[in-house]
C-alpha positions as CSV (number, residue, x, y, z in Angstrom):
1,X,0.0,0.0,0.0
2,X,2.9,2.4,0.8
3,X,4.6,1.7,-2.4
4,X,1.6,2.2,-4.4
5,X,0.6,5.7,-3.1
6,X,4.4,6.7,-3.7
7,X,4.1,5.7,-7.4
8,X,0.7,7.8,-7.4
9,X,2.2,10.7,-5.8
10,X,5.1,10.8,-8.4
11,X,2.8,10.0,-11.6
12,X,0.5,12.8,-10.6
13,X,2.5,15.6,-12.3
14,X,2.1,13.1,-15.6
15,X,-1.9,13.0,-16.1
16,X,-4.4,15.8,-17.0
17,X,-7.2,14.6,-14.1
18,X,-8.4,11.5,-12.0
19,X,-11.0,9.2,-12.3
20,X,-11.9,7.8,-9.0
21,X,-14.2,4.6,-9.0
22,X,-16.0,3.5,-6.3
23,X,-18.7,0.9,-5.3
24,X,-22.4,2.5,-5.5
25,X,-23.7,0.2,-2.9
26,X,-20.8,1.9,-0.8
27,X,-20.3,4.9,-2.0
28,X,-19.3,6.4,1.4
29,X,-17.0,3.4,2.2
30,X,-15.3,2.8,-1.5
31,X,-13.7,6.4,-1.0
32,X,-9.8,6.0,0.7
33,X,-10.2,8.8,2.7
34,X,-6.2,9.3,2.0
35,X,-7.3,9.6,-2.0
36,X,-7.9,13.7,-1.2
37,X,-4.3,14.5,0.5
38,X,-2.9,11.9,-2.4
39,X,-4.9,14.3,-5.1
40,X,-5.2,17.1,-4.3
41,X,-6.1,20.0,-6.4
42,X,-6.0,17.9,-9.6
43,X,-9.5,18.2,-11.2
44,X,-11.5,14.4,-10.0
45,X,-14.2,12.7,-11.9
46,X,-16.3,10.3,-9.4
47,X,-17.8,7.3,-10.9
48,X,-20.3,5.4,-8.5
49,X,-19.8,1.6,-10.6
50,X,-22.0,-1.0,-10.2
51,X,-24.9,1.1,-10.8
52,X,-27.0,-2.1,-12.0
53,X,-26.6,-3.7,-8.6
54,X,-27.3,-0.7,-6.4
55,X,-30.9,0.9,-5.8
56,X,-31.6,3.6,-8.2
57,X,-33.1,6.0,-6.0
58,X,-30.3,5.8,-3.5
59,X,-28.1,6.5,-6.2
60,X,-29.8,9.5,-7.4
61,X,-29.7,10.7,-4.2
62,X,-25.8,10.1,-3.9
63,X,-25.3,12.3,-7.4
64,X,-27.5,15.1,-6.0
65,X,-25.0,15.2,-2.6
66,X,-22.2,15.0,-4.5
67,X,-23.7,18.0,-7.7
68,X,-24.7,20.3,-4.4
69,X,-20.6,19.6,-3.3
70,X,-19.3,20.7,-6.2
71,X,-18.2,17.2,-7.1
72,X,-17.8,15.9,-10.4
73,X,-19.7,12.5,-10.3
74,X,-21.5,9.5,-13.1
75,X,-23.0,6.2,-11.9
76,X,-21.6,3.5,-14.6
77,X,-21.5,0.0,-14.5
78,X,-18.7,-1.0,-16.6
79,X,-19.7,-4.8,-17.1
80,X,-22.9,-3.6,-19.0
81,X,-21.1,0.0,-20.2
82,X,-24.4,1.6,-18.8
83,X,-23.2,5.3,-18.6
84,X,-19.2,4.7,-19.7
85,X,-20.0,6.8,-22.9
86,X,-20.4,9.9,-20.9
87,X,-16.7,9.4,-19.4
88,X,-15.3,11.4,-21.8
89,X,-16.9,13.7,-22.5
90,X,-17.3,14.9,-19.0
91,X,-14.0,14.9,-18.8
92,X,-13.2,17.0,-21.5
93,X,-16.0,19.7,-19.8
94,X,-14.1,19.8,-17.3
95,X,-10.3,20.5,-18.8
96,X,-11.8,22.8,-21.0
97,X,-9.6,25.5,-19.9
98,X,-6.8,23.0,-20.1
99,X,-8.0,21.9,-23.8
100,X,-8.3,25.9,-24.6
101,X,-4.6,26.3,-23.5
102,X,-3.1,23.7,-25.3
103,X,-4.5,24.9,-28.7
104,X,-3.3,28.5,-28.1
105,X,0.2,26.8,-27.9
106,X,-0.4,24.8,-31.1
107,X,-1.1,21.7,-28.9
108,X,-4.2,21.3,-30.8
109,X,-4.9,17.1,-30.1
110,X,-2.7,16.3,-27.1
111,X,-3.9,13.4,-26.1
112,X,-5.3,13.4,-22.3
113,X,-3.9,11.6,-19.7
114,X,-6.1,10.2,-17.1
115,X,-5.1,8.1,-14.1
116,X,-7.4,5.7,-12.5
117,X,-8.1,5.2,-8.8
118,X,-10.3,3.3,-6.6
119,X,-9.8,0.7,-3.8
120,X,-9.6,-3.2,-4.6
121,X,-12.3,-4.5,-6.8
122,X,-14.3,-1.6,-7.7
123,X,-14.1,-2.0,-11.3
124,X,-11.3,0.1,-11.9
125,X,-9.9,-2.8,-14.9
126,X,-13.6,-3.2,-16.0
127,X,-13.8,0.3,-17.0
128,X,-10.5,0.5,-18.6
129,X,-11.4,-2.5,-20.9
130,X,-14.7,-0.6,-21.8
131,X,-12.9,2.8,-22.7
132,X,-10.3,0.8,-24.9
133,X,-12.9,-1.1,-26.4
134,X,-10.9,-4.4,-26.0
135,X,-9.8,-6.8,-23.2
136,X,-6.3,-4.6,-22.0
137,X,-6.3,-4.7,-18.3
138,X,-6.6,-7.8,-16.2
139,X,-10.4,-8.3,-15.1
140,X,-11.0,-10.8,-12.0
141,X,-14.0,-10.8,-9.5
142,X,-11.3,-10.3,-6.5
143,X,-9.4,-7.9,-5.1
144,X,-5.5,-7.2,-6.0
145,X,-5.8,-8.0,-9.0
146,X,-3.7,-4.8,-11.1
147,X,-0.4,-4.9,-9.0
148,X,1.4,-2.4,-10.7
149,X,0.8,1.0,-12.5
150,X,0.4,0.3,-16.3
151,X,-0.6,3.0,-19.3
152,X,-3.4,1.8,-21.7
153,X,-4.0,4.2,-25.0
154,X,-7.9,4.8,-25.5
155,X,-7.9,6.5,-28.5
156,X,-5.5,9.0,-30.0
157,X,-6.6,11.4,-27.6
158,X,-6.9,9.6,-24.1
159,X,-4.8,7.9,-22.2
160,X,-5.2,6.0,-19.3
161,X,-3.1,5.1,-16.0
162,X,-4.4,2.2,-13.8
163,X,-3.3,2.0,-10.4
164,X,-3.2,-1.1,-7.9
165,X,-6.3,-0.8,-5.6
166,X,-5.2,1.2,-2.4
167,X,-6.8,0.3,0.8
168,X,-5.6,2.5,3.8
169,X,-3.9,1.3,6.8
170,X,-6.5,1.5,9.8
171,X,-10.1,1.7,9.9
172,X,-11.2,4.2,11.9
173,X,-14.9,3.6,11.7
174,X,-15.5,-0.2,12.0
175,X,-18.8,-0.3,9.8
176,X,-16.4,0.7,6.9
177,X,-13.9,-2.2,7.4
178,X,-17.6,-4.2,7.1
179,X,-19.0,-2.4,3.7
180,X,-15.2,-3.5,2.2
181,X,-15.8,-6.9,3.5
182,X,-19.1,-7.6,2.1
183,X,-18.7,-6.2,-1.4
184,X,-15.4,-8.0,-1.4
185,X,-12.7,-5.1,-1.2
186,X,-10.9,-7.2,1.4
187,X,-9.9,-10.8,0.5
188,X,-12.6,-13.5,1.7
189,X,-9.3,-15.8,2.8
190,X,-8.3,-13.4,6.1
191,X,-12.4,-12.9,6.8
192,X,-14.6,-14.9,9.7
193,X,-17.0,-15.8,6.8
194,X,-19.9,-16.9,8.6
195,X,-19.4,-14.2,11.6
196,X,-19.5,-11.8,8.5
197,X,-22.0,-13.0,6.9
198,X,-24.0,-12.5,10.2
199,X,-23.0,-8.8,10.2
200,X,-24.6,-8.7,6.9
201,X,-27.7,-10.4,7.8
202,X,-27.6,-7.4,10.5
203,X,-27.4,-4.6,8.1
204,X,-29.9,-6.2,5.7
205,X,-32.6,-6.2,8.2
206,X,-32.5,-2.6,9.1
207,X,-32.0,-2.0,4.9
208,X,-33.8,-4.5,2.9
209,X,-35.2,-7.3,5.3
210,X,-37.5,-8.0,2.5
211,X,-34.8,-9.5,0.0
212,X,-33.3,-12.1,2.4
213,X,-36.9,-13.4,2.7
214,X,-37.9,-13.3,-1.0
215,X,-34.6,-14.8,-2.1
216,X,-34.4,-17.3,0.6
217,X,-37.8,-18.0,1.2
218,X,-38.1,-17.7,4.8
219,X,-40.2,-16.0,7.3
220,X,-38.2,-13.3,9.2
221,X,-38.9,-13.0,12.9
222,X,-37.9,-10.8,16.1
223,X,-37.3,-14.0,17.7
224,X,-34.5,-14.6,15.4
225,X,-31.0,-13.4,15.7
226,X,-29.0,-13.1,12.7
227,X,-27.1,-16.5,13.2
228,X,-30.4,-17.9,13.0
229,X,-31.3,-16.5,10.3
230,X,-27.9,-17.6,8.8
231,X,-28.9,-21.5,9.3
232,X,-32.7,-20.6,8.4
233,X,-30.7,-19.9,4.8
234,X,-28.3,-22.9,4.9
235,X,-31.6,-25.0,5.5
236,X,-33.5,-23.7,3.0
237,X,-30.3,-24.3,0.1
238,X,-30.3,-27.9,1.9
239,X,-26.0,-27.2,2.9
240,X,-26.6,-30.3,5.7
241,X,-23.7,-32.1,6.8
242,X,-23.5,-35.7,8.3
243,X,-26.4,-35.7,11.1
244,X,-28.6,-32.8,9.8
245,X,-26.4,-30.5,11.1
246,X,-26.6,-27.1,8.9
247,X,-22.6,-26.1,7.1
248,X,-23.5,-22.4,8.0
249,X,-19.9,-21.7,6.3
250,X,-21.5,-22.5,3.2
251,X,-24.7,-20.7,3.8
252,X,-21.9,-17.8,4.7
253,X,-20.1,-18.3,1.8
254,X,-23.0,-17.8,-0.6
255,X,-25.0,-15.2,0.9
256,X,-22.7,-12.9,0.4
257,X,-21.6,-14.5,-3.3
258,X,-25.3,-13.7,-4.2
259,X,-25.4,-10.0,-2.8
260,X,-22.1,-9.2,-4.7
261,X,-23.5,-10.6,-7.9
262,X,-26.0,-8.7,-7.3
263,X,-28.7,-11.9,-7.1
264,X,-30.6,-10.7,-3.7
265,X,-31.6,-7.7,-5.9
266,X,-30.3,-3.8,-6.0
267,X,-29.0,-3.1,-3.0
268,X,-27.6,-0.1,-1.3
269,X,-26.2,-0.7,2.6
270,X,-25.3,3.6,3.1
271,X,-27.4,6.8,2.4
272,X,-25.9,10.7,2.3
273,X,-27.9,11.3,5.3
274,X,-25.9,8.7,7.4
275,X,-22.2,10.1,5.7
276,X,-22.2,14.1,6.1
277,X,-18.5,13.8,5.4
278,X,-18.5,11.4,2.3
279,X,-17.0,14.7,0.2
């Protein structure tokens, strides 16, 4: 992690602007809080990815906080390219000045240079493949995938720079070391699985009890705690072992397999109201 916000910090005097992804079911929690210091003043595009697994009026909520900020944000999803078209043009808005100057210097076509942020397995090689219109970056459904900083040409007038996935070195607030965990930011293999998969059932009962039950098929009670509600699920997928006894690390393992392939349905786990300092 130290290494790669080094090579940031040095290839920032190299590109035009930023293009920070994040997760749109986390859009507070997908932001390194590091990223501004690391930035700076270099003019940042937001994207909120994912867009087709996240509720869209939570999401059009998170655009209008981050419009009345001042912040420069589009929710994409880069597997299905919904929104990736308006990338560029965005962009170019908003070095117009920059665009302006070249030309007066006979710089007319200078090819922008863009680098690429995000934390692990926002999307960040997804949307690079979309821009370039071919497979160029390494895509994979887990995190650390990109481990070192590599230029991909768009067109003749964009060019990208994809950075490794940056996580920061202490969580401050522990519900956003959760939100990593459940979307998958942070690798499954140093996780409690089934104790986090019960922090999920938690946060999907005050968010969306209503898709566990539909997706499940079972009857939600207060008399159930969330590691019953855990085996309730195991049951119901028949994951018994020898003696009836339920593999909740199963159960654990696909619950939260569904909700990041976005199977229990569009789901958002923050709001604006509950971050105030998501900007």
């Amino acid at each position: 992690m130290a290494k790669t916000r080094r090579i940031m910090t040095e290839s920032l005097g190299l590109v035009d602007a930023v293009i920070e992804v994040t997760d749109s079911r986390i859009p507070y929690s997908s932001r390194n809080p590091e990223m501004d210091r690391l930035v700076g003043r270099k003019p940042r595009l937001v994207l909120l990815n994912k867009c087709d697994t996240a509720d869209d009026a939570l999401t059009a909520r998170w655009l209008e906080y981050y419009k009345n900020a001042g912040v420069n944000a589009i929710a994409t999803d880069c597997k299905s390219g919904k929104n990736v078209q308006r990338i560029v043009p965005v962009i170019k808005d908003m070095l117009q000045e920059t665009i302006d100057r070249w030309a007066s210097r006979g710089m007319t076509g200078k090819a922008i240079r863009l680098m690429i942020v995000g934390i692990p397995n926002v999307g960040k090689s997804s949307l690079i493949n979309r821009l370039a219109g071919s497979k160029r970056a390494k895509v994979e459904d887990r995190p650390g995938v990109t481990k070192g900083k590599q230029w991909v040409a768009v067109s003749s007038d964009i060019e990208l720079l994809d950075m490794p996935g940056v996580l920061w070195p202490k969580f401050s607030d522990k519900d956003v070391g959760l939100c990593l965990a459940f979307t998958g930011a942070i690798k499954d293999d140093i996780m409690d699985m089934e104790a986090l998969a019960c922090e999920f059932i938690a946060r999907m009962r005050a968010v969306n009890p209503e898709a566990l039950a539909v997706r499940y098929s079972i009857a939600l009670s207060d008399e159930m705690d969330d590691y019953d509600v855990l085996c309730a699920i195991g049951k119901k997928r028949g994951f018994l072992v020898s003696g009836g006894e339920i593999n909740t690390e199963r159960a654990a393992n696909i619950l939260l397999d569904e909700f990041r392939s976005g199977k229990l349905g569009k789901i958002t786990l923050e709001t604006p109201e509950d971050k105030h300092d998501a900007v």
